[in-house]
C-alpha positions in Angstrom: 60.1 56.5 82.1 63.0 58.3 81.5 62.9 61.1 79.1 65.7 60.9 76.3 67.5 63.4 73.8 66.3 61.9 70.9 62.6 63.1 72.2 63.5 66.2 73.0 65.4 66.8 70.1 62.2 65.0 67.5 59.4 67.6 69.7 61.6 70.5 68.9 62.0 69.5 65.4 66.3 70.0 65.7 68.7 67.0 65.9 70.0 65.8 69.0 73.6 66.8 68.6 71.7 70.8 68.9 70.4 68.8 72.5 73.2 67.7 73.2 74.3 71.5 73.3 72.2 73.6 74.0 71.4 71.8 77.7 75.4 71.4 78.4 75.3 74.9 79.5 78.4 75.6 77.5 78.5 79.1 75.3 81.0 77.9 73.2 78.5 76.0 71.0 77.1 78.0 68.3 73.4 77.6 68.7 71.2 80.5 67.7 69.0 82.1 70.4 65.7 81.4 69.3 66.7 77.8 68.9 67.9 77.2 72.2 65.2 78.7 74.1 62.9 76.3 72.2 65.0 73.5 73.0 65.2 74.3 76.8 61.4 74.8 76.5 60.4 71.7 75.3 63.0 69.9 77.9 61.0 71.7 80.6 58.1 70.5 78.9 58.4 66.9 78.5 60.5 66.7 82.2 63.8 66.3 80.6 66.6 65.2 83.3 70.2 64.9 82.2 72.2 61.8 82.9 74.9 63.3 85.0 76.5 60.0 85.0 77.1 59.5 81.4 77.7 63.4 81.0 80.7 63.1 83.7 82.0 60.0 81.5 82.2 62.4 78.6 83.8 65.1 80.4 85.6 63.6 82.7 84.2 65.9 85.7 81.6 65.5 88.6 81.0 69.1 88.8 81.3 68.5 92.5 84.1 70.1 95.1 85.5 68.6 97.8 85.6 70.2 101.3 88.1 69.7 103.9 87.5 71.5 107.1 90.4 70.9 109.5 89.6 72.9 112.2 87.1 76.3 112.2 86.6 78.3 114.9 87.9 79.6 118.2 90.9 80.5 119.7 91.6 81.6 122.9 92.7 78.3 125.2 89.6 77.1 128.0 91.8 77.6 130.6 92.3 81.5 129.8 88.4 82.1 129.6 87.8 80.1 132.4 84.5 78.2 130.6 84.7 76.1 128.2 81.4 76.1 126.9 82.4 79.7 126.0 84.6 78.8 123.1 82.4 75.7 122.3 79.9 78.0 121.1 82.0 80.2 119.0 83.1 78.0 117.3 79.8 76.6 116.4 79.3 80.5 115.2 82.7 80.0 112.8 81.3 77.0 111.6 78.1 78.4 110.4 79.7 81.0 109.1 82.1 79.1 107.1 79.7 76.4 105.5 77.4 79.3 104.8 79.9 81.7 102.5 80.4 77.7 101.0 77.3 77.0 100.3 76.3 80.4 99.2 79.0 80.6 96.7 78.4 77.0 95.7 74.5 77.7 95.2 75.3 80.9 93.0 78.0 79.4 90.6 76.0 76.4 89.9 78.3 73.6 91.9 75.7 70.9 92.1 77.1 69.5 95.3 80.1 70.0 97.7 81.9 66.4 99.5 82.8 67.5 103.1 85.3 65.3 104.1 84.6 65.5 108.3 88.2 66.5 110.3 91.6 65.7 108.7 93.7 62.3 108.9 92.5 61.1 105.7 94.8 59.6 103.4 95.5 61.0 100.1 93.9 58.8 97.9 90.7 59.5 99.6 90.6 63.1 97.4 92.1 61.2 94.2 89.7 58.8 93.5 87.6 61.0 90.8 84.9 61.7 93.0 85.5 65.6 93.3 86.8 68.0 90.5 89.2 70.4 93.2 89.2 70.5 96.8 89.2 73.4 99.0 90.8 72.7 102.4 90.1 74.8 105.9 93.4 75.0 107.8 94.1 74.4 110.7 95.7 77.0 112.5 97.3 74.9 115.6 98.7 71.6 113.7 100.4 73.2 110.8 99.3 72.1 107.4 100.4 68.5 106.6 97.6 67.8 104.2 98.6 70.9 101.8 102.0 69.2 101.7 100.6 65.8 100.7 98.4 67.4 97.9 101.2 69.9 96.2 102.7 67.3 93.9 98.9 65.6 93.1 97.0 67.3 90.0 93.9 68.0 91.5 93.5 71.2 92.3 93.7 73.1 95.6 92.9 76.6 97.5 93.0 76.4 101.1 91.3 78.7 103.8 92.9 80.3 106.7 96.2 80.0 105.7 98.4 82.0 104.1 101.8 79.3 104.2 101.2 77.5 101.1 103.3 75.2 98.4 103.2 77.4 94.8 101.0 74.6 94.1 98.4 75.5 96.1 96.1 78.6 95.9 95.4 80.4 99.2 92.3 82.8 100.3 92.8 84.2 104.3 91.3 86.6 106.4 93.9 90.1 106.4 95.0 89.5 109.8 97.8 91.9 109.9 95.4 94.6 107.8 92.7 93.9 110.7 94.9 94.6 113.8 96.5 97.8 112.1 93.0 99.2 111.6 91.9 98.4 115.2 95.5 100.1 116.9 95.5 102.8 114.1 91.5 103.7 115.5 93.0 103.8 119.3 95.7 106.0 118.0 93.4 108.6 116.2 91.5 108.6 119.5 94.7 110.2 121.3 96.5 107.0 122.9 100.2 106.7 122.6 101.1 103.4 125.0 98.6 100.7 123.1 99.3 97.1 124.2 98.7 93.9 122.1 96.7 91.5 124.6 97.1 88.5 123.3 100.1 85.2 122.5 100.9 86.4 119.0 103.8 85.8 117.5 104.9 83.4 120.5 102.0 81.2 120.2 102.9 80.0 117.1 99.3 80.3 115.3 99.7 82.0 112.2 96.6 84.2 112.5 98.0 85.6 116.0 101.2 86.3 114.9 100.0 88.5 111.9 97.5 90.1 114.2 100.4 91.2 116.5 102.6 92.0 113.3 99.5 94.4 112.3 99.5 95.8 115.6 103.5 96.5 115.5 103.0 97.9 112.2 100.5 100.6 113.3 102.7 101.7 116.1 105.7 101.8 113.7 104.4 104.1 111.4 102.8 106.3 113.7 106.6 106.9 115.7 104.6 104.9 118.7 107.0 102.0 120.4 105.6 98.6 120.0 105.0 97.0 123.9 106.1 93.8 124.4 103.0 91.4 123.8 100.9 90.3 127.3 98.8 87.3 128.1 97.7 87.2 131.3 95.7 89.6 134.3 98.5 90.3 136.2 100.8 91.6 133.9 97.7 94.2 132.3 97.1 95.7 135.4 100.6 96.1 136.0 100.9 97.9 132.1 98.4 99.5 133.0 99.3 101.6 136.4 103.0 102.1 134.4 100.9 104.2 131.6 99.1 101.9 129.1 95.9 103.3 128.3 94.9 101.0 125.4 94.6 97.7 124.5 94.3 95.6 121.3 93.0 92.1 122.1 93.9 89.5 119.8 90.4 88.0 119.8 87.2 89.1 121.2 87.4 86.2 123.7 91.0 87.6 124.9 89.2 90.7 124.9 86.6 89.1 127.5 89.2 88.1 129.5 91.1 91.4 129.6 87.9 93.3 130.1 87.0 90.5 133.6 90.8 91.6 135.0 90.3 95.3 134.5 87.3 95.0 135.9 88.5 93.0 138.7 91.0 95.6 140.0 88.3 98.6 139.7 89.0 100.0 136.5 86.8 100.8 134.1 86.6 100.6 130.0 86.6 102.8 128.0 87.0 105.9 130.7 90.4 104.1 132.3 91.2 102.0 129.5 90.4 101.6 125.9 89.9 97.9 124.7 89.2 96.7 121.0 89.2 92.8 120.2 89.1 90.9 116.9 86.6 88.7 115.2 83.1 90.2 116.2 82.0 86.8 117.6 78.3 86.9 118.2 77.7 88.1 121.4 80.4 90.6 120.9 78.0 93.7 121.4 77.7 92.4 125.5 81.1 92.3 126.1 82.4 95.2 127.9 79.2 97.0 127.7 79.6 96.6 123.8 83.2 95.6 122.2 84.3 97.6 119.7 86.1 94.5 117.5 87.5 93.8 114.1 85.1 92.5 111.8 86.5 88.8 110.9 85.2 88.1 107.4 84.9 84.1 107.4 82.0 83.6 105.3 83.2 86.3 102.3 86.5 84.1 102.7 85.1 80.8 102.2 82.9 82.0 99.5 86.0 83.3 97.4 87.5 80.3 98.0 84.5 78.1 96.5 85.3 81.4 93.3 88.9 80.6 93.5 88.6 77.3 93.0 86.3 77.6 90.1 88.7 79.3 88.2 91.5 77.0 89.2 89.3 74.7 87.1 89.1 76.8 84.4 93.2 76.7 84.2 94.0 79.9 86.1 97.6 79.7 88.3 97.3 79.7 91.8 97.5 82.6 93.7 96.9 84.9 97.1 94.2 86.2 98.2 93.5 88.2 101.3 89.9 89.2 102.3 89.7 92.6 104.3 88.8 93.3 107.8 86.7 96.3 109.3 86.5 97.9 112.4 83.5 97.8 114.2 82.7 100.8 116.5 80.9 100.4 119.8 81.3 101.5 123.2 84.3 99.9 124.4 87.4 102.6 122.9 87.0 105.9 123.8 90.2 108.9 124.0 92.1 108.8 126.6 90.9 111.0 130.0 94.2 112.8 129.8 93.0 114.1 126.3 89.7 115.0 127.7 90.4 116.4 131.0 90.2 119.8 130.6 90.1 121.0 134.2 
């Protein structure tokens, strides 16, 4: 039998409209201390459980956030890596790692559920039908962002992830990108090199994330007086950099890294003593690439966790805004200065 306030409110001798508040959670209510931690006692005592329907007919909220996730994960295409089971499995690694900084954030700030709407095509009035109070939407990074369009005139609120193209409408929380690549070609400049090449399509693959990373890397260059090289994609075209005088390279993601690393190998070189190589994202499994790749740390669970924040306080009537998450570098055995700094004989 189903517990009611008017018990609750008769065993803890107060009257059900001090209930009523105390168990909404909401400090604005003016209920002394002493009197509320009875309350909530003698709910816990009697197996109180609120009626979350009739509470979200009052309030007008479900409490709950919807979850787009357009695409997560990897990268690189198959057909550069040469195995596609390869990039299969990292991007079951970014999808972990996304629904975990979700669910984490969701767990701590008291969301009582999050609707995860599986892949994108759904029609708008699938997020506009009451059942969720904002929606957070995972980018995807290949097929532009139809869906933000769609949603910038509705009222529900919206911060997407992985993007940083957005209506004013829309909030936005990404990964810094640009910030990460200048900190990985910044570290192979302190080390000595001077002709650093971005491995990787960037700006000419038309993903947003790729682009930025080679704009980080240009950046880096730029302010250290160093000429940006023209952006490489393929073996061939490394080796050839590298007998003209490249000594470095910055990979636009760990699996390009891979690649890179297979074609130096290939022709008899070796990394770091011939050639420096940093990637970006730290996939798992990063440490056994190149006899340990130092990477850019990519931070996609801190990202989707201050999305699930963002979006809390878009419910709480803050504007929409920006928000990048920084990278790090992670140092392992794969950069090193360059021999022509260290041969001393």
């Amino acid at each position: 039998m189903r517990i009611r306030i008017k018990e609750v409110a008769e065993r803890a001798g107060v009257s059900a409209s001090t209930v009523s508040k105390v168990l909404s959670g909401h400090d604005v209510y003016a209920v002394r201390a002493e009197t509320a931690q009875r309350v909530r006692q003698v709910a816990r005592d009697l197996g109180y459980v609120p009626d979350v329907a009739a509470r979200n007919l009052r309030t007008r909220r479900t409490g709950q956030l919807g979850v787009v996730l357009e695409a997560v994960g990897a990268s690189e295409p198959d057909e550069l890596l040469g195995d596609p089971s390869v990039s299969s499995a990292v991007r079951r690694t970014f999808d972990g790692a996304i629904m975990a900084g979700l669910s984490g954030a969701a767990r701590e700030l008291g969301v009582p559920a999050l609707v995860v709407y599986p892949g994108g095509g759904h029609a708008l009035h699938t997020f506009l039908d009451g059942r969720v109070d904002g929606l957070l939407v995972g980018c995807d990074p290949l097929r532009g962002h139809g869906l933000l369009a769609s949603l910038a005139q509705a009222t529900l609120p919206v911060v997407a992830l992985w993007t940083q193209r957005v209506p004013e409408s829309v909030g936005a929380v990404d990964v810094d990108h640009a910030g990460g690549a200048a900190l990985a070609t910044a570290h192979l400049i302190g080390l000595g090199h001077t002709r650093i090449v971005f491995y990787g399509g960037g700006i000419r693959s038309g993903v947003e994330h790729f682009a930025r990373r080679q704009e980080g890397y240009a950046r880096a260059m730029a302010s250290a007086g160093l000429p940006a090289l023209a952006a490489l994609h393929d073996g061939p075209s490394l080796l050839h950099a590298v007998r003209e005088g490249v000594s470095a390279v910055v990979a636009e993601t760990d699996l390009g890294a891979a690649a890179a690393y297979r074609a130096l190998r290939s022709a008899g070189l070796r990394v770091p003593d011939d050639v420096s190589l940093i990637g970006f994202d730290d996939i798992q499994g990063a440490e056994y690439i190149a006899g340990g790749l130092s990477t850019v740390y990519h931070p996609a669970a801190e990202m989707a966790a201050e999305g699930v924040q963002a979006l809390m306080r878009r419910l709480s009537g803050e504007a929409p805004r920006q928000q990048l998450i920084p990278a790090r570098l992670v140092l392992r055995r794969s950069t090193a200065a360059p021999r022509r700094a260290t041969d001393t004989s």
